[in-house]
N, C-alpha and C positions, 0 to 999 in steps of 0.2 A: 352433262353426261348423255351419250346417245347408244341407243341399241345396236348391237354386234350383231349381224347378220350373215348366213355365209349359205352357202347349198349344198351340208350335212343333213343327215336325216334327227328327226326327230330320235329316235335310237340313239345316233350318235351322242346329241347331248344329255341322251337321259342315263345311257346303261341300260344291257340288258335288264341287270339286277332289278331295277325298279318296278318295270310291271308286277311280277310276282308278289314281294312286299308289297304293294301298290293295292294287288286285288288280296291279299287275304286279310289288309288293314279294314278293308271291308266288308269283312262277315263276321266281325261282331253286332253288328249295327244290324244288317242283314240276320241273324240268329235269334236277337234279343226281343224281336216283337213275338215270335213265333212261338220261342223257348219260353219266354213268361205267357203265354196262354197253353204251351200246352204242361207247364208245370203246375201255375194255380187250378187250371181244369181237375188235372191227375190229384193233386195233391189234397183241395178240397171240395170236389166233387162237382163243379159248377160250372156251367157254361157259359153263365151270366157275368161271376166274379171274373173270371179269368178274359172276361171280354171287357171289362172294366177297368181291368189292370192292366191290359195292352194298353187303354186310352189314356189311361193315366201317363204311360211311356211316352206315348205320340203327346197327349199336352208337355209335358216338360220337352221335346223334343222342338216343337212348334216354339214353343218361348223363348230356347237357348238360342235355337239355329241362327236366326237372323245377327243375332247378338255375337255368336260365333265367328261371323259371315263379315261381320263389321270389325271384329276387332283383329280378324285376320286381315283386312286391307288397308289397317291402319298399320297394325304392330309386328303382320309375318306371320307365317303358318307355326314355323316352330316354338316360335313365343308361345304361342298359344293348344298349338296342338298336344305339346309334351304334357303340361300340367290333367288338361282337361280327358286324355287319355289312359292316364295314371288314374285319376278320380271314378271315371267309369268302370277300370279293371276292378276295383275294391270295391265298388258297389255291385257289382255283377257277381263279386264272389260271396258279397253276403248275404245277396234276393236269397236262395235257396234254404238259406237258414231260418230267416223272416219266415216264410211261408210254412216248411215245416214244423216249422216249432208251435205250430199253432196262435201265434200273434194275431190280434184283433184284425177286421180287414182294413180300416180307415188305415193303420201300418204297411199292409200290404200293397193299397194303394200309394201310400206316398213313396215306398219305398219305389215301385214301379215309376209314379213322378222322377226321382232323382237319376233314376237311371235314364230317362230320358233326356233330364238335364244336362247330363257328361257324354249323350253321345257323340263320338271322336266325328262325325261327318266327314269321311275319309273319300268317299266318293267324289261330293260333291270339289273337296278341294282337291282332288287329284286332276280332278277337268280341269279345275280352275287354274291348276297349275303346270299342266302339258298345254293350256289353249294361250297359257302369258312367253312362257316357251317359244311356243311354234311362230307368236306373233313376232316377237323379238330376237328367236334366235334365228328363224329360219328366212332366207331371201327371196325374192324373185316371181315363178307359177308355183313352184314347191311348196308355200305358205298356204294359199287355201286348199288347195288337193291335202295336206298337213291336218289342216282345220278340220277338214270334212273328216278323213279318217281319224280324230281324234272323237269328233263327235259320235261316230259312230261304233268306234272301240268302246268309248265310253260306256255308253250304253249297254252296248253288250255285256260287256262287263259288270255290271249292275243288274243285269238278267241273271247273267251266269252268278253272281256271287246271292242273288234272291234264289234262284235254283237250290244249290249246293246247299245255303242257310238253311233252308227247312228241309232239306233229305240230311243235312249233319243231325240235326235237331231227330228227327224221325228215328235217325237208325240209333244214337246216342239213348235217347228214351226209351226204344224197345228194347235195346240190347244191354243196355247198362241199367238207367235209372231217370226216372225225368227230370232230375237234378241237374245230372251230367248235361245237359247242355247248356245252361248257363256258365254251368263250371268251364267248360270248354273254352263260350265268349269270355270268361273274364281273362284267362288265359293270355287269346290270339290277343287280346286290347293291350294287355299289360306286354306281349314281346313285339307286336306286328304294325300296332298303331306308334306303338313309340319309335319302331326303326321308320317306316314312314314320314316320320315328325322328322327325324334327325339325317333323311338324306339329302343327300349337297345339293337336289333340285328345288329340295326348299327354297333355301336360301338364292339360287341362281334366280328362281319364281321370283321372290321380293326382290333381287335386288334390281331386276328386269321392268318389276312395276312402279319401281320408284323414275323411271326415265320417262313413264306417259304421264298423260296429261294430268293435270290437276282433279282430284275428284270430285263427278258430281253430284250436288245434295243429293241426297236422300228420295225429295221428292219427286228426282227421275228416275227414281229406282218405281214410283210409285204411279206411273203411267198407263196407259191402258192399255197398250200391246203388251208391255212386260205382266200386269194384273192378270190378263186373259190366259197367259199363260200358266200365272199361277193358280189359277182357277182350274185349269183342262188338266194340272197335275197333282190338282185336288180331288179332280172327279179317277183320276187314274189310281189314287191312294184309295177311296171308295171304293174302286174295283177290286183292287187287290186284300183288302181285310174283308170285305164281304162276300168273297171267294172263299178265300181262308176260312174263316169260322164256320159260314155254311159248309163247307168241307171235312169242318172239324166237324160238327154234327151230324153231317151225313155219315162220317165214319165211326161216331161213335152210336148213332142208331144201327150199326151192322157188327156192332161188338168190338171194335177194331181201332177205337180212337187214336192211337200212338201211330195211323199209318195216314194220317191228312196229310203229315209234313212230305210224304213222299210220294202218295196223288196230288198235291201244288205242286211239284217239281216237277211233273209230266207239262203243267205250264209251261213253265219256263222256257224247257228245251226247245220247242218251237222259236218263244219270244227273243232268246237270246243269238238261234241262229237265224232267225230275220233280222235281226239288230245285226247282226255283221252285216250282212247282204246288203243293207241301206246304201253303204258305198258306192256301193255298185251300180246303183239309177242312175238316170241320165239326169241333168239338170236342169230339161225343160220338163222333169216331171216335179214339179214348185213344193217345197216344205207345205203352203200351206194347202195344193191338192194333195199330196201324202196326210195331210192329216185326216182329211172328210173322206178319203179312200178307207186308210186303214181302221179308222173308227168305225165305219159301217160294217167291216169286217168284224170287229169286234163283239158292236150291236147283235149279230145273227149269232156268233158262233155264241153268245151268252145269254142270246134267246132258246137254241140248244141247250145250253145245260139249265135253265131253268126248268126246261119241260123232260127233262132226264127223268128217269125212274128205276134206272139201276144201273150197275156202276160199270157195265159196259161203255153203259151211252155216258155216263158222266166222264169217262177217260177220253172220250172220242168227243168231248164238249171242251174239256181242257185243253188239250191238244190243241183244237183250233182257234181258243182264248186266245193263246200264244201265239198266235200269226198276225193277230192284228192288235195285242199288246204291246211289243218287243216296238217296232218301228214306231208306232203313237209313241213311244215314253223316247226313242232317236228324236224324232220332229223336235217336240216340244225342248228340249233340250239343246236341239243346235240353232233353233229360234232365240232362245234365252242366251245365247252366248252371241250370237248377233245383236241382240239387244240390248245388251247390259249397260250401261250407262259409263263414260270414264270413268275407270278406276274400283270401278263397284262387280266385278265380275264375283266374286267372293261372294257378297252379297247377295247380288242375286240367285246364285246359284244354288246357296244354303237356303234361300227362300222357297226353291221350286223343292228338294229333298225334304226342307220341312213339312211343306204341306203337303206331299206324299206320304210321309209317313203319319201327319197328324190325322189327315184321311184314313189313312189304314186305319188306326187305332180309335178313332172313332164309330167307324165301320163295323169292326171289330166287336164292339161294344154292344151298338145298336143290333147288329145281326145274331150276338150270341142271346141276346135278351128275348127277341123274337124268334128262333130258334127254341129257345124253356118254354114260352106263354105259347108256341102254338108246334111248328115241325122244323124239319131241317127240310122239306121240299118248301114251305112257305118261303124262309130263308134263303133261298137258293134262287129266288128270284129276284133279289136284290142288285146282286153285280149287272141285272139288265138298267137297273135304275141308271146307275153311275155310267155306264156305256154308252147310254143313251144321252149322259150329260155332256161324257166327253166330244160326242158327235156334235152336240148342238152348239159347243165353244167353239169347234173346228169351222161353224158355219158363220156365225159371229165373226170370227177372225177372219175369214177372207171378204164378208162383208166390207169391214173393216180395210181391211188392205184396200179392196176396189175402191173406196169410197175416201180414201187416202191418194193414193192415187189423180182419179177426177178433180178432187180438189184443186191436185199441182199439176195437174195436165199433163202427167205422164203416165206411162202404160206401169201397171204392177210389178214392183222388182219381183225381180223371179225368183230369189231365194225365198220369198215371203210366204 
């Protein structure tokens, strides 16, 4: 059986319909780290639990994803998407209950675990399944101009739906109840992940990946260009929970805690319209100099809000978080899909989402804990940590590329 190629646009084989289903399959996943801190915060007073209980999220998320990532390259997205969707939506609808009812916290942790266990990682396979698409359905120069702007929708998209996630979460909490956002995600999981799961690109995905090549172990998935990247979207998972929470603390030292979710969203906006704009560069401007560029950028503007001291400057620290966010978290993602190993794009891709989020909710943890034993300005210097890590992967990696290169006596590809 051989791939069908023609020069339709990527639209054509998808359907409008899809993107829309597409991206709000993704804000449950996007809501739930946010909704469970800022529900255990509210609910039982703690900045520490509730940073504990994110982490618990992100570990169970870290342990399925991979697991997720593999059994969708073996078995198909829908095989798998529909069950593990359904299981998330009932566990999302009864965190709220757990927590209120006053349940011991080792409860409240694990329950937080299991929901990271079922999360539907809708993101990550929706790349994975517009980029088996593009490869197979589309012919000719259309395919990588295809790829690039998939990668970069991508992304965006994952901006925009972390945006929306915590301003839903925000306005839901103040104006309703801090419940109401979980309730929400269990919701969108139970109607939006499972139409997701059951559209005909599903199946068009698998049945497209079953004509490449054979897959390869495992232990190409576990190489060092793919590693480094899941490293630089580990340190970018750092950034974003230790934003977060210092965020959350900062807002609730000014009486106001129910409005983090929608000072993280001033992020966003930036990050997600530089993540369009990514397209748009020229192509002798190389993945891996966009990385040591935008990461620097991010370095300064998070040196900025470290040294923030009132919420002028911290809105004008966020803001430009988001410029040199949104395109780092483009890079490292259309790196990973260039790199992904036969047949394992799944896999890897649920590996780099895992460890952003395991990131976050670690981050998450460590920043609410140190936030209670000292301030939310100590706190708030944190996401310089992570920034600074992501810069230093970014410098690694083109090491790396050059020194890959020299080896073979050719000049650095220039996607690298």
């Amino acid at each position: 059986m051989t791939s069908i190629t023609d020069d339709r646009s990527l639209i054509a084989h998808t359907g409008w319909g899809y993107f829309p289903v597409a991206f709000v399959a993704r804000l449950p996943f996007a809501m739930m780290v946010v909704g469970v801190l800022t529900l255990v915060a509210s609910a039982r007073g703690s900045v520490a639990l509730a940073g504990l209980t994110s982490a618990a999220v992100g570990v169970g998320v870290v342990v399925a994803g991979p697991v997720i990532g593999d059994l969708v390259d073996r078995r198909g997205q829908r095989r798998v998407l529909v069950p593990v969707g359904l299981a998330n939506g009932i566990l999302l609808a009864l965190f709220p209950l757990v927590v209120l009812a006053g349940m011991p916290e080792p409860v409240v942790l694990a329950a937080g675990a299991l929901i990271g266990l079922t999360a539907p990682q809708a993101a990550a396979l929706s790349r994975t399944r517009l980029v088996a698409i593009a490869r197979h359905r589309i012919g000719g120069d259309r395919r990588e101009r295809t790829l690039s702007r998939v990668m970069s929708y991508e992304s965006a998209a994952d901006e925009t739906a972390f945006v929306i996630g915590p301003v839903l979460v925000g306005l839901l909490a103040a104006f309703l109840a801090p419940w109401a956002p979980i309730a929400v995600a269990a919701a969108l999981s139970f109607a939006f992940v499972t139409a997701f799961a059951l559209h005909p690109t599903a199946v068009m995905a698998d049945r497209d990946a079953e004509t490449a090549p054979a897959r390869a172990p495992v232990r190409d998935v576990l190489s060092r260009p793919v590693l480094v990247l899941v490293a630089a979207t580990f340190g970018v998972g750092l950034f974003f929970g230790s934003t977060l929470t210092s965020l959350t603390a900062f807002a609730q030292s000014t009486g106001d805690g129910e409005a983090a979710g929608l000072l993280y969203g001033l992020m966003g906006i930036g990050s997600a319209a530089l993540a369009l704009t990514v397209m748009l560069l020229p192509a002798r401007f190389a993945l891996r100099w966009r990385w040591l560029a935008f990461g620097a950028v991010l370095v300064a503007a998070s040196a900025a809000y470290a040294l923030a001291g009132d919420l002028v400057a911290v809105i004008v620290a966020l803001s430009l978080m988001g410029l040199g966010v949104g395109p780092t978290l483009v890079t490292l993602f259309s790196l990973a899909g260039e790199r992904s190993p036969a047949g394992r794009s799944a896999t890897v891709m649920t590996l780099l989402a895992s460890a952003l989020t395991l990131a976050q909710a670690i981050a998450a943890g460590v920043t609410g804990a140190l936030a209670e034993a000292t301030s939310a300005q100590a706190a708030m210097a944190l996401p310089l940590g992570a920034a600074a890590l992501v810069l230093a992967l970014g410098v690694v990696n083109a090491r790396h590329d050059r020194a890959a290169a020299r080896a073979s006596g050719a000049a650095p590809a220039r996607v690298r």
